[in-house]
N, C-alpha and C positions, 0 to 999 in steps of 0.2 A: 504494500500500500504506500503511495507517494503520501507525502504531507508536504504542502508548502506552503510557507512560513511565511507572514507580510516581513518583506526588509524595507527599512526606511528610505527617503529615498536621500536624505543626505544628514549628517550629525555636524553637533557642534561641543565641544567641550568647553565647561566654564569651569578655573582652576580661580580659586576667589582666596587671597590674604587680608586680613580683617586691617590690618594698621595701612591698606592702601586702598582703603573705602572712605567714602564720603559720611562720618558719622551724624545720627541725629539723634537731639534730647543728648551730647554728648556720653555716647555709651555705643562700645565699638559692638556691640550686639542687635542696633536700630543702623541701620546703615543704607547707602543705593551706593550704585557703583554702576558707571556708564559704560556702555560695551564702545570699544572703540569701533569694530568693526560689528553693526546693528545685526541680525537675521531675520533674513527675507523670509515673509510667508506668506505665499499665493492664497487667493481666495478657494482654490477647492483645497487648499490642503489643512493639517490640523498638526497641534507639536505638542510631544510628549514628552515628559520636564520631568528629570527622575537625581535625586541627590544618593552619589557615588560613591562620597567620603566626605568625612568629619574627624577632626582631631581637636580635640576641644577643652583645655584646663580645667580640673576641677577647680577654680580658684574663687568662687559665686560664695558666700556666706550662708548656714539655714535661716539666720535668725536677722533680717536685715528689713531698712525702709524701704530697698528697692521688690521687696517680697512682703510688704505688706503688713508684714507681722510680728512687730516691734513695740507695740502699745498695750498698757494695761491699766487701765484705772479704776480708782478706788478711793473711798471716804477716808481721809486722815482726819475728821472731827464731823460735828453736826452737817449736815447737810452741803459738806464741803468735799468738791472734788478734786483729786489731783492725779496728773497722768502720768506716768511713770513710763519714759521712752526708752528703750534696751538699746544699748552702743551697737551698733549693726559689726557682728562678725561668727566665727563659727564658734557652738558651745556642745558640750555634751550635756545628759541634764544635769548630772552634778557640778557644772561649771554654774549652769544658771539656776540652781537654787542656793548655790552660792554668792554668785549676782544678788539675788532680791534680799536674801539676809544682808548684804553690806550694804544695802542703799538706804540710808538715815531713815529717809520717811518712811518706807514699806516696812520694813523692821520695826520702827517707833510702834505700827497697830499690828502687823500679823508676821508671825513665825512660818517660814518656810520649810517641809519636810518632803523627802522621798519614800516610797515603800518599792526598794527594786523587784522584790518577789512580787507584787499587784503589779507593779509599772504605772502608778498613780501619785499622782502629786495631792500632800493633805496642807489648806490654809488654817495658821489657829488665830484667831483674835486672841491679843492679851491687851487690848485693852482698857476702859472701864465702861464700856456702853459697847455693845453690836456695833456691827461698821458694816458696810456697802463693798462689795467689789462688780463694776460695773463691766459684765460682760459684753452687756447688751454697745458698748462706748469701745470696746477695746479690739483688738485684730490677731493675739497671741493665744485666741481660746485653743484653737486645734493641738497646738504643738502642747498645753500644758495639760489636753486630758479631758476639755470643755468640744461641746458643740462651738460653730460660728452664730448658730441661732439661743446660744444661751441665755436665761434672762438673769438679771441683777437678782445677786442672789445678796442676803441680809447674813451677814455672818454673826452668830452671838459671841457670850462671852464666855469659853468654858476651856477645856480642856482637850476636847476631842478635836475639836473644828471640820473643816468642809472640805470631807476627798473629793477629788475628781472624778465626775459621772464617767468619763473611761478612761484609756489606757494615754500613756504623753507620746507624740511623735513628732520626733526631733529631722529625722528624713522629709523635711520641708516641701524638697524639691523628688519630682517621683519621677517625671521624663520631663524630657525638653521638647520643643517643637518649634518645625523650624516654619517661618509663618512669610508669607510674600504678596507684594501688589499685585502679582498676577493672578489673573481672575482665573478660576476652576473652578469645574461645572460637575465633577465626580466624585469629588471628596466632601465627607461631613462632619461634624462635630454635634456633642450633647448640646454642647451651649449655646452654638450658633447656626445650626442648622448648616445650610453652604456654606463652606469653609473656605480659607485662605494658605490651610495646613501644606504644605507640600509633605511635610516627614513627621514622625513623631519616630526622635531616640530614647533610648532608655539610657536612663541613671545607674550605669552596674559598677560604680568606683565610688571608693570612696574620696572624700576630701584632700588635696593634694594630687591624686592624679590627673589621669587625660582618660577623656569621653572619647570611645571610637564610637562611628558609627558602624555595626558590624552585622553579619551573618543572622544571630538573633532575633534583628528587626526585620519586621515586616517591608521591606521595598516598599514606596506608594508610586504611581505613577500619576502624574495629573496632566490632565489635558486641557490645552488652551487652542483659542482660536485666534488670535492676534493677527493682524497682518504686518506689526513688523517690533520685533523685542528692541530696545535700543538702550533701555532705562530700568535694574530692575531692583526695587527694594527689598530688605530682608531684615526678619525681626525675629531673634530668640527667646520663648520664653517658657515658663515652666506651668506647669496642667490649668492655673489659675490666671491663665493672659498676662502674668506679670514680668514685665522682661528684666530677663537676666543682665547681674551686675557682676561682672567679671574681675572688674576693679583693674581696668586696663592690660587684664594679661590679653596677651593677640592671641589668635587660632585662624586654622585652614577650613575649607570645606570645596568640593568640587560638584557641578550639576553636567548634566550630559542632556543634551536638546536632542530628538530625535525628531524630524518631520516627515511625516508623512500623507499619502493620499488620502481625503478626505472620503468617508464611506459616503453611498448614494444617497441622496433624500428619498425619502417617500413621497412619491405626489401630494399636493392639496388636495383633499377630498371637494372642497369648494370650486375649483377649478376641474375636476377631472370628466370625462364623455363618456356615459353610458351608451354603449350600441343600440341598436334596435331592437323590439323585443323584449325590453323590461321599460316599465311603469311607474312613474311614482304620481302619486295623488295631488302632490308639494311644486311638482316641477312644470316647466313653461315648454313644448315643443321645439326646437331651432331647426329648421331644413328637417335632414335625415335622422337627427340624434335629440337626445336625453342630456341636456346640459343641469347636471344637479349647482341649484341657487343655495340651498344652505347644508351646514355642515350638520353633518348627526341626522338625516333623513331618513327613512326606510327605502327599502327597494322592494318593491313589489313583484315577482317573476311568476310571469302565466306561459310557461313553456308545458307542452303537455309531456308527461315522462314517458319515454321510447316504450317504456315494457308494459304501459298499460294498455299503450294503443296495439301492440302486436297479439294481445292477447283478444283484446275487442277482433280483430282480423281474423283470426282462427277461429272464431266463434263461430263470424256473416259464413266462412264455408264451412262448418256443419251443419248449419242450418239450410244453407242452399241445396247439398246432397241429400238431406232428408223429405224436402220438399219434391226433389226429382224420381224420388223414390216412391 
């Protein structure tokens, strides 16, 4: 059995270094980068945008303002709020309940603790009146054990204080995605319905290394229809749109353009010519033919079927030889 393969009908490789991109929001992760030489594409054809490789520092922080999730606030007295912003950089959790113990005011009303066997973090009021810790205000719930939808919760005054509804996770950042102005029409997202995704990598390093894009991942391939690339933006960011803060370390990444022949349209039904011989109730006569006016119409077909009329014919001669009989 032959199988043959669509081949493209011409490629283009894009071999991209971040510190010789045009940055935006300075952050070599929001970038465009202008093709010197544009690529042409014909109106019947279509290009298929596929990322080849990625080499990528782990050098992004979990615990940062460019990730959202740095704020935590809470009552240091009557009806009084204070936001307590974490210095953006990476912690383990005992680094950051050691953080909230040293910080005068958080200290001043609540005692920080870990329980490594739960994996839950417990607040205690010490106090002389309950106090507030304002979930519902802060952006640090996920990582410390809390929903994002948590509401302000009133901490008393005791000795047990307030574990955390689940478990803490300090792994901020779960994949990357690689996110672009070029428009595509077959990739989706939860969030966004059509998407701008070209790749979704995976996070499998830790802190200090480098992000391959590898084997593991899923290949995407996204299709555009452009007639000519010349100009293309790119934007890194992690599962929550928020783009990554690298803190100026560079990295590589390569795309590969394949173009090819555009598959056939399917006629307009609005436009297309019914032969002779079918009916519709909706439609106007032209000459010889059945020009259908609107879309979604029925067709009516009064052809009579071959085998009923053969059967009516054998019928007329037995009857005819009984007659002659």
């Amino acid at each position: 059995m032959n199988i043959n393969l669509i081949q493209p009908l011409r490629t283009n490789i894009l071999h991209i270094r971040s510190k010789e991109t045009a940055e935006i929001d300075n952050l070599n992760t929001n970038f465009s980068v202008t093709l010197k030489n544009a690529i042409a594409v014909n109106e019947n054809e279509i290009v298929h945008v596929t990322l080849t490789s990625l080499e990528l520092p782990y050098s992004f922080y979990n615990i940062s303002s460019a990730l959202n999730n740095n704020v935590l606030v809470y009552e240091n007295s009557i009806g009084v709020k204070t936001t307590l912003t974490l210095l953006s950089q990476d912690y383990s959790i005992t680094q950051l309940v050691t953080y909230l113990n040293a910080d005068t005011g958080f200290s001043a009303v609540f005692t920080t603790s870990y329980n490594k066997q739960r994996m839950k973090i417990t607040f205690i009021n010490k106090d002389i009146e309950a106090r507030f810790i304002y979930f519902s205000e802060s952006n640090i719930n996920k990582l410390i054990g809390w929903e994002d939808t948590q509401i302000d919760i009133d901490i008393p005054v005791d000795l047990v204080g307030i574990e955390s509804s689940g478990v803490i996770n300090m792994a901020s950042v779960h994949s990357l995605f690689i996110r672009s102005n070029l428009s595509t029409g077959n990739i989706q997202s939860s969030r966004n319905g059509n998407s701008t995704i070209l790749q979704k990598v995976s996070v499998d390093r830790n802190s200090g290394g480098i992000i391959y894009f590898n084997q593991n991942d899923q290949q995407q391939v996204s299709v555009l229809n452009p007639q000519v690339i010349s100009t293309i933006e790119i934007r890194i960011t992690d599962q929550n749109d928020n783009t990554i803060d690298l803190n100026n370390v560079n990295y590589e990444m390569s795309f590969l353009f394949e173009i090819f022949e555009a598959p056939k349209q399917i006629p307009n039904v609005k436009n297309m010519i019914v032969p002779n011989g079918r009916n519709n109730r909706n439609n106007t006569r032209t000459g010889q033919n059945n020009i259908i006016q609107e879309e979604n119409t029925e067709l009516e077909t009064e052809i009579e079927e071959p085998e009923k009329t053969d059967k009516r014919l054998v019928l007329d001669e037995l009857l005819e030889k009984m007659s002659n009989n």
